[in-house]
Structures are given as C-alpha cells and as structure tokens.
MIDOMI-658211 format. One line per field, with one value per atom (N, C-alpha, C): residue number from 1; residue in one letter; atom name; x, y, z. Coordinates in steps of 0.2 Angstrom, whole numbers. Example, Ala and Ser with C-alpha at 12.3 -4.5 7.8 and 13.67 -1.06 7.14 Angstrom:
BEGIN
sepa: (1,1,1,2,2,2)
voti: (A,A,A,S,S,S)
pake: (N,CA,C,N,CA,C)
X: (66,62,66,64,68,64)
Y: (-28,-22,-16,-11,-5,0)
Z: (39,39,39,35,36,39)
END
This chain:
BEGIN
sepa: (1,1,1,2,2,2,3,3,3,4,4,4,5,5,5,6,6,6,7,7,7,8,8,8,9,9,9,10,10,10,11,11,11,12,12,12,13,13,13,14,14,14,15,15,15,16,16,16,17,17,17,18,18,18,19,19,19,20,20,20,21,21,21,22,22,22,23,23,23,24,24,24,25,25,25,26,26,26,27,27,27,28,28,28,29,29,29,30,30,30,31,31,31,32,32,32,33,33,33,34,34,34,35,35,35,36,36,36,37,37,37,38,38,38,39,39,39,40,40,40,41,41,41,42,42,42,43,43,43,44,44,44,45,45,45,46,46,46,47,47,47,48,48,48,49,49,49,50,50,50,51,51,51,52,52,52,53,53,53,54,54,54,55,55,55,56,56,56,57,57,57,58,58,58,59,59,59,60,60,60,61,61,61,62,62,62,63,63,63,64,64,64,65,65,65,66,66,66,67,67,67,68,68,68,69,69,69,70,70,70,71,71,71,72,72,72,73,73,73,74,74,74,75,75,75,76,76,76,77,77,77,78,78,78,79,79,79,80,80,80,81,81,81,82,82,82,83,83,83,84,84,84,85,85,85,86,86,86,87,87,87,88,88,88,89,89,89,90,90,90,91,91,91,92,92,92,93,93,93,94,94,94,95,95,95,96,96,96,97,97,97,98,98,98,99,99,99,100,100,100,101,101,101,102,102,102,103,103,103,104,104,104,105,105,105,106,106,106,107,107,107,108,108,108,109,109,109,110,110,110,111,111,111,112,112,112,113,113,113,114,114,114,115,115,115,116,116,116,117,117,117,118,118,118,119,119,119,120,120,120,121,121,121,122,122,122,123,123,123,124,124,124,125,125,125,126,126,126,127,127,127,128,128,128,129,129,129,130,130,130,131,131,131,132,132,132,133,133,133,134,134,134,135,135,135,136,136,136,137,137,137,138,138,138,139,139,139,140,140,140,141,141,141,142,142,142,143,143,143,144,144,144,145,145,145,146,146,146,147,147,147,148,148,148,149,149,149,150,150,150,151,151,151,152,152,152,153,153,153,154,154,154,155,155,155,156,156,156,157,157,157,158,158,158,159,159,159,160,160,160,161,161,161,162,162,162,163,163,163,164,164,164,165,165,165)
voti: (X,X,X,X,X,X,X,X,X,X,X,X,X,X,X,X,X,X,X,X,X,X,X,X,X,X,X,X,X,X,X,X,X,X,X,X,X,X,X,X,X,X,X,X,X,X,X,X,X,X,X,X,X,X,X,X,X,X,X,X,X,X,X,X,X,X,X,X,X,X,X,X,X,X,X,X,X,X,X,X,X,X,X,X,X,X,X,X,X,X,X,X,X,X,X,X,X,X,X,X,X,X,X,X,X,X,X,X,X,X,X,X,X,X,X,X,X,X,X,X,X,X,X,X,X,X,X,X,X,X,X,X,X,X,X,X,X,X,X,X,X,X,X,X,X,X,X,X,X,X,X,X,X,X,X,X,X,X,X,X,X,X,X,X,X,X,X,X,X,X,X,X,X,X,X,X,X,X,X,X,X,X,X,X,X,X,X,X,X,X,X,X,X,X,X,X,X,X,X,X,X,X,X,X,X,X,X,X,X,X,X,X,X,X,X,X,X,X,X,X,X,X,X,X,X,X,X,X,X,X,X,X,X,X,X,X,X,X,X,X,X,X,X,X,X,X,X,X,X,X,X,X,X,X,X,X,X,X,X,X,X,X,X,X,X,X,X,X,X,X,X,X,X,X,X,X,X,X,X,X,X,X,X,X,X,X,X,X,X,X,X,X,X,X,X,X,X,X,X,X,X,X,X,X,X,X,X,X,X,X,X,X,X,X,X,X,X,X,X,X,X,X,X,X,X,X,X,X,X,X,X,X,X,X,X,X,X,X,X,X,X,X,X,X,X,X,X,X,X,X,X,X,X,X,X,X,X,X,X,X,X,X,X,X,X,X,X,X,X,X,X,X,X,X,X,X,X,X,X,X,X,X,X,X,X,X,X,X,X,X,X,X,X,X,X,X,X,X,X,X,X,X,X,X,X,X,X,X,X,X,X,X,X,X,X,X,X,X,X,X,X,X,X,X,X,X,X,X,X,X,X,X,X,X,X,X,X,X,X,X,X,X,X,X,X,X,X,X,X,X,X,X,X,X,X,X,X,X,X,X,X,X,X,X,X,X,X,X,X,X,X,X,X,X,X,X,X,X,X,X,X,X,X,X,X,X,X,X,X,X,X,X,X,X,X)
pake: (N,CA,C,N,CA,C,N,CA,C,N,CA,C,N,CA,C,N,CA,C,N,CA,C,N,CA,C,N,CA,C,N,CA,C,N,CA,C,N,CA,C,N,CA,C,N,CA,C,N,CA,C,N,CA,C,N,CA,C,N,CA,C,N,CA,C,N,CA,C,N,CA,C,N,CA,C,N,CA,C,N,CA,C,N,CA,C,N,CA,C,N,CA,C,N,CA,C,N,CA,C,N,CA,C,N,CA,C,N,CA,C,N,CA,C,N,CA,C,N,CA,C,N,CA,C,N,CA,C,N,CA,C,N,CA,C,N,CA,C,N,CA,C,N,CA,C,N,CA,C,N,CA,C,N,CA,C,N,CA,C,N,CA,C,N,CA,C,N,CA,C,N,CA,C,N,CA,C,N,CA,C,N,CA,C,N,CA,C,N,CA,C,N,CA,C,N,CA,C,N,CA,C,N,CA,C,N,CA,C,N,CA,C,N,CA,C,N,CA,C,N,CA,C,N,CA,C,N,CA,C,N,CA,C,N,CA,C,N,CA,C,N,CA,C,N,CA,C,N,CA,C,N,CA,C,N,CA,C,N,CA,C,N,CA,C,N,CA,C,N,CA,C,N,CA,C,N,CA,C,N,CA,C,N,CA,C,N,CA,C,N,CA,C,N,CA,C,N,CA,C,N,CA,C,N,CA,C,N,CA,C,N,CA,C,N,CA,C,N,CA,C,N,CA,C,N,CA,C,N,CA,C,N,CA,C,N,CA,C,N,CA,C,N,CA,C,N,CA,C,N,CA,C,N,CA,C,N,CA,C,N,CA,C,N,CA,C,N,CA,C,N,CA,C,N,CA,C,N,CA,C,N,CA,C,N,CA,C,N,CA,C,N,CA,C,N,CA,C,N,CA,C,N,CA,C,N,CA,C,N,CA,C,N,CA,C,N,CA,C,N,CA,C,N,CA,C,N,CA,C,N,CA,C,N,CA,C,N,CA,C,N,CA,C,N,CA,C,N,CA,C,N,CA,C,N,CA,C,N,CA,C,N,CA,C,N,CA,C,N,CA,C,N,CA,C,N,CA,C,N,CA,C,N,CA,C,N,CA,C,N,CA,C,N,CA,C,N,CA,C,N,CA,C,N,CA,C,N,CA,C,N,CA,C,N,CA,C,N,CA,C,N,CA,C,N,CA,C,N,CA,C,N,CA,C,N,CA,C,N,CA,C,N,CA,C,N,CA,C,N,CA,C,N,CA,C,N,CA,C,N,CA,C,N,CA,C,N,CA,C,N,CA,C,N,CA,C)
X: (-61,-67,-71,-78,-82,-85,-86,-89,-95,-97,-109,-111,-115,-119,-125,-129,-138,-143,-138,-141,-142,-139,-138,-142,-148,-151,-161,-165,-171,-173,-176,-177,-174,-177,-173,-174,-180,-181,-175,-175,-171,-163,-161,-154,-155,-160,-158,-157,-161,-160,-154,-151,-143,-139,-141,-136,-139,-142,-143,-140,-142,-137,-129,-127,-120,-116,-121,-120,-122,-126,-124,-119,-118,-110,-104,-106,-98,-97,-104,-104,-101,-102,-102,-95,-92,-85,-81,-83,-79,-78,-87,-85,-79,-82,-78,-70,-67,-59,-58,-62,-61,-62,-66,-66,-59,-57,-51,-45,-43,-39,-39,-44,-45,-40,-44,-39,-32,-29,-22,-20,-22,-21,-13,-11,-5,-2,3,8,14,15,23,27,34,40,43,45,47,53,58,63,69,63,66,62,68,67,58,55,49,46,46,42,37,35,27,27,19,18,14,16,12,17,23,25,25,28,31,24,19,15,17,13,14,11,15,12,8,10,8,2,-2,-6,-12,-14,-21,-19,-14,-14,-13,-8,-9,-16,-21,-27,-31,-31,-32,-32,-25,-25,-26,-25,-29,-36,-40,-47,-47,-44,-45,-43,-38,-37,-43,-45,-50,-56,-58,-63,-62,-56,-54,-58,-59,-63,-70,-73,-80,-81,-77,-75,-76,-71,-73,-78,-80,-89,-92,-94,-99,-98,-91,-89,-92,-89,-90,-99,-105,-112,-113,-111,-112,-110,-103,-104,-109,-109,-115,-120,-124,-131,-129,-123,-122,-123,-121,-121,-127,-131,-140,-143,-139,-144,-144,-136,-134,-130,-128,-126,-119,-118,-108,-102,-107,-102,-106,-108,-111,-113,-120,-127,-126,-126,-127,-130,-134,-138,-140,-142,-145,-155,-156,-162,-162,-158,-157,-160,-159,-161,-166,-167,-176,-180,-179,-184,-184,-176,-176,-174,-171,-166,-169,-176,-179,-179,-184,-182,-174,-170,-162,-162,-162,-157,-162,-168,-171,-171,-169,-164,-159,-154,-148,-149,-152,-150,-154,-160,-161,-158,-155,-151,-143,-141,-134,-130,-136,-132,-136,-140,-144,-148,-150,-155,-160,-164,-168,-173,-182,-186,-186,-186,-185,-181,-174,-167,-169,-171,-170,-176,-182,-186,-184,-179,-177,-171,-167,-163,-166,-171,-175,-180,-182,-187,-195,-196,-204,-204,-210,-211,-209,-210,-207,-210,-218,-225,-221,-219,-218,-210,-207,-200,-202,-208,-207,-208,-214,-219,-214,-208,-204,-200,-197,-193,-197,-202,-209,-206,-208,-209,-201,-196,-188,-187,-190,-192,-192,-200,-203,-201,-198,-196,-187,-185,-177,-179,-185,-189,-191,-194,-196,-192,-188,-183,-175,-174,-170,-164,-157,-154,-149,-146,-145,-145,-152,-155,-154,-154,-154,-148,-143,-135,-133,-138,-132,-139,-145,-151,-152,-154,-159,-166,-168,-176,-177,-172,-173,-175,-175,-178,-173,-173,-168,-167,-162,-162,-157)
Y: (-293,-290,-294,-297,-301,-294,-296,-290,-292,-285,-287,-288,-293,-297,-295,-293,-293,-299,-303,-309,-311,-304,-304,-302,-300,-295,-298,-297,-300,-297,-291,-287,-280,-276,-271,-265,-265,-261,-262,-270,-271,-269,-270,-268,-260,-257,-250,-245,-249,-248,-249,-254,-254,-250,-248,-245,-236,-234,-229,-227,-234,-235,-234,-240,-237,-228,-226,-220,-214,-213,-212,-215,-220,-223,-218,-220,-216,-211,-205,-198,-198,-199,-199,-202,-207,-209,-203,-201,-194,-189,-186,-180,-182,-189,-191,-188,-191,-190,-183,-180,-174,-167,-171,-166,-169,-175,-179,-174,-173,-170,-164,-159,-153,-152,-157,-153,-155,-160,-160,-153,-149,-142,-142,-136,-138,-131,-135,-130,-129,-122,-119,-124,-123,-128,-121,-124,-117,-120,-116,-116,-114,-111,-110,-115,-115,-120,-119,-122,-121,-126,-121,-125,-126,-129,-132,-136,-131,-134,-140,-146,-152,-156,-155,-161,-159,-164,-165,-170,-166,-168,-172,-178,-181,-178,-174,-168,-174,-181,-184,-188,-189,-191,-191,-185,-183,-187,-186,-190,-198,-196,-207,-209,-205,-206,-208,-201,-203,-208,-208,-216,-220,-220,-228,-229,-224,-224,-225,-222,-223,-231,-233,-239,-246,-244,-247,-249,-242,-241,-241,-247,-243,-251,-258,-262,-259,-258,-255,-248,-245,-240,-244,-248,-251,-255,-258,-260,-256,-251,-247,-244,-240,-239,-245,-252,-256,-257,-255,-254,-250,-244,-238,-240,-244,-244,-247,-254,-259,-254,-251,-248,-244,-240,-237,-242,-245,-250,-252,-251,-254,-249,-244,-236,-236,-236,-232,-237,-242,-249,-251,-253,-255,-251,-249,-242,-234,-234,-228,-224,-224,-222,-221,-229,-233,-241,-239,-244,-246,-251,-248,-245,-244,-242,-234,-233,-226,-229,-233,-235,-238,-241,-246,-240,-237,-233,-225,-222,-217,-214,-207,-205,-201,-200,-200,-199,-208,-213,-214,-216,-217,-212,-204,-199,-198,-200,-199,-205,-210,-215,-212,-211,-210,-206,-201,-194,-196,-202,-203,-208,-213,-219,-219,-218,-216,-210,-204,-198,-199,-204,-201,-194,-194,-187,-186,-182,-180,-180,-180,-180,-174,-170,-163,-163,-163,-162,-165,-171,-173,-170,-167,-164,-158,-154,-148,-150,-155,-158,-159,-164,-165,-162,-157,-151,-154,-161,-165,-162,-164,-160,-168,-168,-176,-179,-179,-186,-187,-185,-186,-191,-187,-193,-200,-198,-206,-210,-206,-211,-217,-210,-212,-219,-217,-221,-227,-229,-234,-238,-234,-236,-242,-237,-239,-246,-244,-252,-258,-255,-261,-264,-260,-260,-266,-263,-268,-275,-276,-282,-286,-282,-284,-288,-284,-286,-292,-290,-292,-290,-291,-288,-289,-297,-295,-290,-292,-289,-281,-281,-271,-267,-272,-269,-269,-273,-272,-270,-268,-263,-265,-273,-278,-278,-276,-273,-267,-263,-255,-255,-249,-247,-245,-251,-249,-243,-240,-233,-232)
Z: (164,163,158,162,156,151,145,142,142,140,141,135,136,131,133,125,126,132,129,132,140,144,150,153,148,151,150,153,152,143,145,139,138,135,132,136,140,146,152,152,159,153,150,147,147,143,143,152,156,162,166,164,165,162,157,153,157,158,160,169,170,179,177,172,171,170,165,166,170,173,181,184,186,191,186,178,176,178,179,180,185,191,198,199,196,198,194,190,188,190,191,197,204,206,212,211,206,203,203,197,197,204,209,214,218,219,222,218,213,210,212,213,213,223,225,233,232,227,228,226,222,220,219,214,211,216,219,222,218,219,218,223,218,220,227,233,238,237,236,240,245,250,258,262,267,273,274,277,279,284,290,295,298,301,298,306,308,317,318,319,320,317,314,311,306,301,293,291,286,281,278,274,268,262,260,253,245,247,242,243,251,251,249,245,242,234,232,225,227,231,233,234,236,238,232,227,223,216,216,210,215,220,224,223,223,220,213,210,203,200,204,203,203,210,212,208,205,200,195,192,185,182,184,183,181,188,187,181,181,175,170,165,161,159,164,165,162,163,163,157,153,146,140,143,139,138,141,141,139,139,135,126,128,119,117,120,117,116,121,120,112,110,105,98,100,94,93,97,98,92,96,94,87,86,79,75,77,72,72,71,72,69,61,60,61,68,72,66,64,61,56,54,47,50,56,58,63,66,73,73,79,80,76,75,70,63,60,53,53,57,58,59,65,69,66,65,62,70,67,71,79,76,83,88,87,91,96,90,94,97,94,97,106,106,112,118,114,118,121,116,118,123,122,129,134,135,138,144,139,143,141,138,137,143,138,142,150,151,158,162,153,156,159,162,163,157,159,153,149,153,152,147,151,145,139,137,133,126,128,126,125,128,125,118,119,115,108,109,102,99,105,102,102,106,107,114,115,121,124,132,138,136,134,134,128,123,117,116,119,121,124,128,133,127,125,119,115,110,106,109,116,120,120,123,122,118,111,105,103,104,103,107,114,117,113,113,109,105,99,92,94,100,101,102,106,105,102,98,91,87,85,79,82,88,92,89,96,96,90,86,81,75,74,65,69,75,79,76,79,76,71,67,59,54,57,53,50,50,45,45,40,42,39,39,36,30,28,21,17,10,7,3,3,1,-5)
END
C-alpha cells in the first residue's frame, strides 16, 4: 500500500473531497462486515444427533464469507484509514491539536472540517455539532479551504503561521 501524499491531490477541495469519499467507503465496508457477522449468528454447541432435510450444510460458510470479504477489503480499508489520518494531521497537526488548521484558523474552522469530511456528515449534523447554523459551517468550511491553500500543506501540519502564545 502507497501511502497518500497531499501532492496527489490538485487542491485542498479535491483532497478534502477524497478524504470525505474515503469515509463513507470506511462507513459502508463496516456496516457490510458488521451486518455479514450478524447472519453468522452465535449458535449453541448441540449435542444430539441432528437431522437436517436436504443434506449436511456447511455451518462455516457465512464466516468463511466473511473473512474472504474482509480480506478483500482489507487493502482498500487501509487506504482509506491512512487519508483520514492525513486529513487529521491537516486539521489538527502532528501531535493532534497542537497544530494544524486548528491553530492557524482556530478550532472552528477544523472541528467543522472535521465532521464534515472526516466524519462524513451531513450539513445539518454538523451544525447541530458546532452550534452555527449550515450557511455558517459552509462559510467556515470555505474559509479552512482556502486557508489549506493558502499556507500550504506544509507550514498546515506543523501550524507555521500561528499566533505565538
């Protein structure tokens, strides 16, 4: 697995937009797993004979199913983690919020990135989250754009630019 470099990306729109896709795919490969795990369903151990009309089942095929999907996905799974840290690292700095768009921008800003392209929210959600109303979030969001363009992705992660405190 290549790891993700900012460099992959045109701008900070088209990166946080990947990083937002990633997090939806992680969502949805987990529900997938979690609902795969759910029909294996935990049976009691029987110990009487038991006959069964059509033929002897394979009792282990729902889980064989499922690590073979996991498996499958476990590349893409990694992909997708490893973007969500980067975009973390964007937000909140290398040692998570001691820099980053958090100390340029203030924590605003980030925390309405974050639940917007990290956690994949809704505009709504993230407006109840921060307490702005949605125009308000986009605005900030905009703004956190702009501003990772600005400065670039560098001086971003290690909150060069901040206000010394």
């Amino acid at each position: 697995m290549r790891e993700p470099r900012f460099e992959d990306y045109r701008d900070a729109r088209d990166f946080f937009a990947a990083v937002r896709e990633a997090s939806r795919e992680a969502e949805r490969t987990r529900l997938t797993l979690l609902q795969m795990e759910a029909r294996e369903g935990a049976r009691a151990q029987a110990y009487a004979e038991r006959v069964s009309v059509g033929g002897e089942r394979d009792r282990m095929a729902q889980t064989d199913a499922r690590i073979d999907y996991e498996e499958r996905m476990r590349e893409r799974i990694d992909e997708d983690y490893a973007l969500l840290d980067l975009a973390c690292r964007a937000l909140y700095g290398e040692d998570s919020g001691k820099g980053g768009l958090d100390v340029l921008m203030g924590s605003s800003v980030a925390d309405c990135m974050s639940f917007r392209y990290v956690d994949a929210r809704p505009w709504e959600e993230v407006a109840a989250l921060t307490g702005y109303s949605a125009k308000q979030c986009q605005r900030l969001c905009a703004v956190g754009l702009d501003a990772c363009d600005f400065f670039g992705w560098a001086n971003l992660v290690g909150g060069a630019g901040g206000a010394e405190g």
